[in-house]
C-alpha positions as CSV (number, residue, x, y, z in Angstrom):
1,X,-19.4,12.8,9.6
2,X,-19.7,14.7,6.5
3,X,-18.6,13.5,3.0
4,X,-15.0,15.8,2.7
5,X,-15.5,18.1,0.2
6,X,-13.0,17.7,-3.2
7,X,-9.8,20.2,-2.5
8,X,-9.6,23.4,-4.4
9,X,-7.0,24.2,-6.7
10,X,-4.7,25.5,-4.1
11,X,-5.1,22.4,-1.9
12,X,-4.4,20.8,-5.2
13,X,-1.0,22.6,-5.3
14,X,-0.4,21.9,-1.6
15,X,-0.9,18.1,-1.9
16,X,1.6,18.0,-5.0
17,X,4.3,19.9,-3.7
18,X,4.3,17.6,-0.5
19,X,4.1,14.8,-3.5
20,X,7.1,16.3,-4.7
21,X,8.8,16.3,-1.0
22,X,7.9,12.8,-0.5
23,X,9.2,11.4,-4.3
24,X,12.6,14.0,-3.2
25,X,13.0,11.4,-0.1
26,X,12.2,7.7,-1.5
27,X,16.0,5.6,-1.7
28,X,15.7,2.9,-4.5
29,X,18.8,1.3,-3.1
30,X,18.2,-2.2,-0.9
31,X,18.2,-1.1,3.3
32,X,15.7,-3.9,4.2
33,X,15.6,-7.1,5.7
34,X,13.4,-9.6,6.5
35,X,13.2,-10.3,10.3
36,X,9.7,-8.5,10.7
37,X,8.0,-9.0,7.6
38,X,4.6,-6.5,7.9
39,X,1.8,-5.5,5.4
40,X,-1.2,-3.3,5.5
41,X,-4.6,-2.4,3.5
42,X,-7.3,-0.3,4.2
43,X,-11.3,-0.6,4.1
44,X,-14.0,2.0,4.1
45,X,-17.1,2.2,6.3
46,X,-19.5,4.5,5.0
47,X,-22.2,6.9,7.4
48,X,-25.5,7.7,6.3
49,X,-24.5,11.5,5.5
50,X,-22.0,10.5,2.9
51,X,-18.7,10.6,5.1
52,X,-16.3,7.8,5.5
53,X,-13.8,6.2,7.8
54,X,-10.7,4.3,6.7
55,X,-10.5,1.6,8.2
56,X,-6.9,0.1,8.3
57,X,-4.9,-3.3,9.2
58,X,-1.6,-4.2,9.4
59,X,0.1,-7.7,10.3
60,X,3.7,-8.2,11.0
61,X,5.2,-11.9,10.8
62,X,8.7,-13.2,10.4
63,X,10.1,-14.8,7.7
64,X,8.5,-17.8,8.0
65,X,5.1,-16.4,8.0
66,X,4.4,-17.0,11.6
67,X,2.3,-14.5,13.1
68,X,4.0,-11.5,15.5
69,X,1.4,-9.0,15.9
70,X,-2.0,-7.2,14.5
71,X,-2.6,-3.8,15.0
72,X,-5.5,-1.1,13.4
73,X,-6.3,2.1,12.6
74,X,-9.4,4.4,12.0
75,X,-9.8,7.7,11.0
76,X,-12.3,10.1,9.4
77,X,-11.6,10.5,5.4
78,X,-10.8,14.3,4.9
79,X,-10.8,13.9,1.1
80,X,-12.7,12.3,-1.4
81,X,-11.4,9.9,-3.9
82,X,-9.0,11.1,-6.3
83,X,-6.4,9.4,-8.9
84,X,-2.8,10.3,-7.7
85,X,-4.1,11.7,-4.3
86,X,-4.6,8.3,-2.5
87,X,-1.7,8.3,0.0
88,X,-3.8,11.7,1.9
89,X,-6.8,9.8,1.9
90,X,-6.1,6.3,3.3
91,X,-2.3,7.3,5.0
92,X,-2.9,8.7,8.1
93,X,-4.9,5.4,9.2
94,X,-2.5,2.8,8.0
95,X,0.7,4.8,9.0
96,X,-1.1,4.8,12.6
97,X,-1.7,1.0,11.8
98,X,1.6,0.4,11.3
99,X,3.0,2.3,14.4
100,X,0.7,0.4,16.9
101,X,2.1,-3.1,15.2
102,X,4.0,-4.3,18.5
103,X,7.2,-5.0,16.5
104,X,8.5,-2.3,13.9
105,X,8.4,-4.1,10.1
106,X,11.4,-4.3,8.7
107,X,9.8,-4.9,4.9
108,X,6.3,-3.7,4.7
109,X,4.1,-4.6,1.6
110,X,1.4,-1.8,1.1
111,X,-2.1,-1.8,-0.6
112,X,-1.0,0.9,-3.6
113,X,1.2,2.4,-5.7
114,X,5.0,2.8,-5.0
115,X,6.7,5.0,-7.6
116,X,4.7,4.2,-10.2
117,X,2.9,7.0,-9.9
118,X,2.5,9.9,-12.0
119,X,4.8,12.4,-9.1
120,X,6.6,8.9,-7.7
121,X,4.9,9.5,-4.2
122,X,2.2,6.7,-3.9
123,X,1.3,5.4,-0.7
124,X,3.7,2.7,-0.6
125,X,6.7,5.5,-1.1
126,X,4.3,8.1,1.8
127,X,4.1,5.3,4.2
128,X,8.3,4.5,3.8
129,X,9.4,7.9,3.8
130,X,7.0,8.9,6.5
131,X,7.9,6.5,9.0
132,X,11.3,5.5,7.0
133,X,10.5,1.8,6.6
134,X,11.3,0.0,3.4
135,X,8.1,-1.0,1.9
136,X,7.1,-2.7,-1.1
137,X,3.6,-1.4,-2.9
138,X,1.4,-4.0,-4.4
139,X,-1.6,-3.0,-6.9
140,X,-4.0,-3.9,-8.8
141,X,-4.3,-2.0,-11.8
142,X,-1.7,0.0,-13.5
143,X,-1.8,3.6,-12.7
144,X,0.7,5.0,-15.0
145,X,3.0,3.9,-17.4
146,X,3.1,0.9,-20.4
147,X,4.4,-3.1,-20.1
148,X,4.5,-5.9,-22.3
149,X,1.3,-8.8,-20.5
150,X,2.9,-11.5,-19.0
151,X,1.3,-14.5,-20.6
152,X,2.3,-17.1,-17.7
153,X,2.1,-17.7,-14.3
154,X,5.5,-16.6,-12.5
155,X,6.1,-14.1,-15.6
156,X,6.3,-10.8,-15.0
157,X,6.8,-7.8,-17.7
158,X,8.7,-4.7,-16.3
159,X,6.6,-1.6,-15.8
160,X,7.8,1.4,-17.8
161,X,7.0,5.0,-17.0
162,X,8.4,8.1,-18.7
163,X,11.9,5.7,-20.0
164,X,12.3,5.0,-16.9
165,X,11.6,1.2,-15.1
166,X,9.5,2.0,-11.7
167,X,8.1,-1.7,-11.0
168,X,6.7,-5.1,-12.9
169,X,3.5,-6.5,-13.7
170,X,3.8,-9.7,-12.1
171,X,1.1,-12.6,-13.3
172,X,0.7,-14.3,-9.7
173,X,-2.0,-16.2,-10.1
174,X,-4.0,-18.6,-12.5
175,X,-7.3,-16.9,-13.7
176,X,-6.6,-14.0,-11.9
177,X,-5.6,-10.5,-13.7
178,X,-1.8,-9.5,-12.9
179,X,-0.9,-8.0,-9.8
180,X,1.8,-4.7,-10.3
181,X,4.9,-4.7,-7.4
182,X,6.8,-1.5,-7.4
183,X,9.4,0.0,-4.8
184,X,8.3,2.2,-2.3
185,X,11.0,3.5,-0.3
186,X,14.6,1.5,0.7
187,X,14.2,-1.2,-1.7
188,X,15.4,-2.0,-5.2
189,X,13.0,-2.2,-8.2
190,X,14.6,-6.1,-9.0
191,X,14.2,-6.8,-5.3
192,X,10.3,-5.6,-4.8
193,X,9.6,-8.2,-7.5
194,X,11.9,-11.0,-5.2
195,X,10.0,-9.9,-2.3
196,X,6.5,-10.4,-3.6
197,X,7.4,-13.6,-5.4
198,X,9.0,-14.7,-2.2
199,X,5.7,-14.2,-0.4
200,X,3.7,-15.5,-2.7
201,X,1.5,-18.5,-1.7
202,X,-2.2,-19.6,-2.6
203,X,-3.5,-16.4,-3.2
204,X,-3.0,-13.9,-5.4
205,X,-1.6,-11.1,-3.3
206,X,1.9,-11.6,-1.3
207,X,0.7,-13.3,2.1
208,X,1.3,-10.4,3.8
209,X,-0.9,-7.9,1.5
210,X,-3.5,-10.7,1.8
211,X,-3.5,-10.9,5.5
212,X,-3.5,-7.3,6.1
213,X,-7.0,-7.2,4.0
214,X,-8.1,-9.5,6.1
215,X,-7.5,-8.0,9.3
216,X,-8.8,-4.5,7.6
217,X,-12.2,-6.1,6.8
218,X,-12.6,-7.6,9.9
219,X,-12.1,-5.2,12.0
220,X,-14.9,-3.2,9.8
221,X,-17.3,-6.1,10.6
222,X,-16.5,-5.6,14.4
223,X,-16.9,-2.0,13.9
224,X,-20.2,-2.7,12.4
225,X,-21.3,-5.2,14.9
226,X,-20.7,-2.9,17.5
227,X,-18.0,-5.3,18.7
228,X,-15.5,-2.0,18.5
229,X,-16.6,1.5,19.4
230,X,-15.0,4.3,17.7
């Protein structure tokens, strides 16, 4: 398990014209509901010769929270980390995450950028127009564009990017930095904000962003134990 080398400039290319394809597909229009309410994050396990494995879990509930289904995925990295190129290096694992959930998610909140993203193709927009699911990307830092900092708790400043609004900074929390909720695919800018306020409960994340990195990071601690072979 080799660390994957960085992509050369025509791998570069590649990645942004299926960028491009993916941003060409993503519906900013509301064709969502909230019967199977899912999320998903990744972790990283790291070998001894520099490779990694993503590590990925997704949890589906319905709209009361109550628990439907876990599910996981794990797959070799095949690139290294790079800003704007996230959705080829932890995707594959969480879309196979996702599919194994044993109910399909009708809203699915994702670890990562929607279109706020330079190309408007972050994971959150890969994963929906991949599997077409709507899904609602959470962050936690800004990755492109400028916003006036909420000051209080339940504020949230909209997220601009090139004139145009692609999501909000959303201050979730007391003492914790804000939280950015952009669309991803089949779901409204105004209603990705409703969504992860909706969700919202003692943590700082949307319940179901915080339970999927939950279920990611423990099934890296089985993995590690030797609990779960791979």
């Amino acid at each position: 398990m080799a660390s994957p080398p960085a992509p050369s400039p025509e791998e570069r290319r590649r990645l942004y014209s299926l960028q491009d394809e993916i941003a060409s597909g993503v519906v900013l229009v509301d064709r969502f509901s909230e019967k199977v309410v899912a999320g998903v994050d990744q972790a990283f396990i790291s070998g001894k010769d520099g490779g990694e494995m993503v590590v990925s879990g997704a949890v589906a509930f319905d709209p009361s929270l109550s628990l439907i289904s876990k599910s996981w995925g794990l797959l070799e990295t095949t690139l290294p980390y790079l800003p704007g190129l996230l959705s080829f290096r932890e995707g594959p694992a969480a879309v196979e995450a996702v599919k194994r959930l044993a109910t399909s998610p009708t809203i699915l909140f994702v670890d990562g950028c929607g279109v706020n993203h330079p190309r408007k193709a972050g994971l959150a927009s890969h994963i929906g127009v991949s599997l077409d699911v709507p899904t609602v990307g959470v962050s936690k830092n800004v990755l492109c564009g400028t916003f006036d900092p909420p000051r209080q708790v339940g504020e949230a400043s909209p997220l601009l990017y090139e004139g145009e609004e692609v999501g909000y900074v959303l201050f979730s929390k007391k003492r914790c930095r804000p939280i950015v909720v952009a669309p991803g695919h089949r779901v409204s800018v105004e209603s990705a904000l409703d969504l992860a306020r909706r969700y919202l409960r003692d943590h700082k994340l949307p319940e179901p962003c915080f339970a999927a990195h939950q279920q990611a990071n423990e099934v890296k601690s089985r993995i590690l134990s030797g609990e779960f072979s791979f």
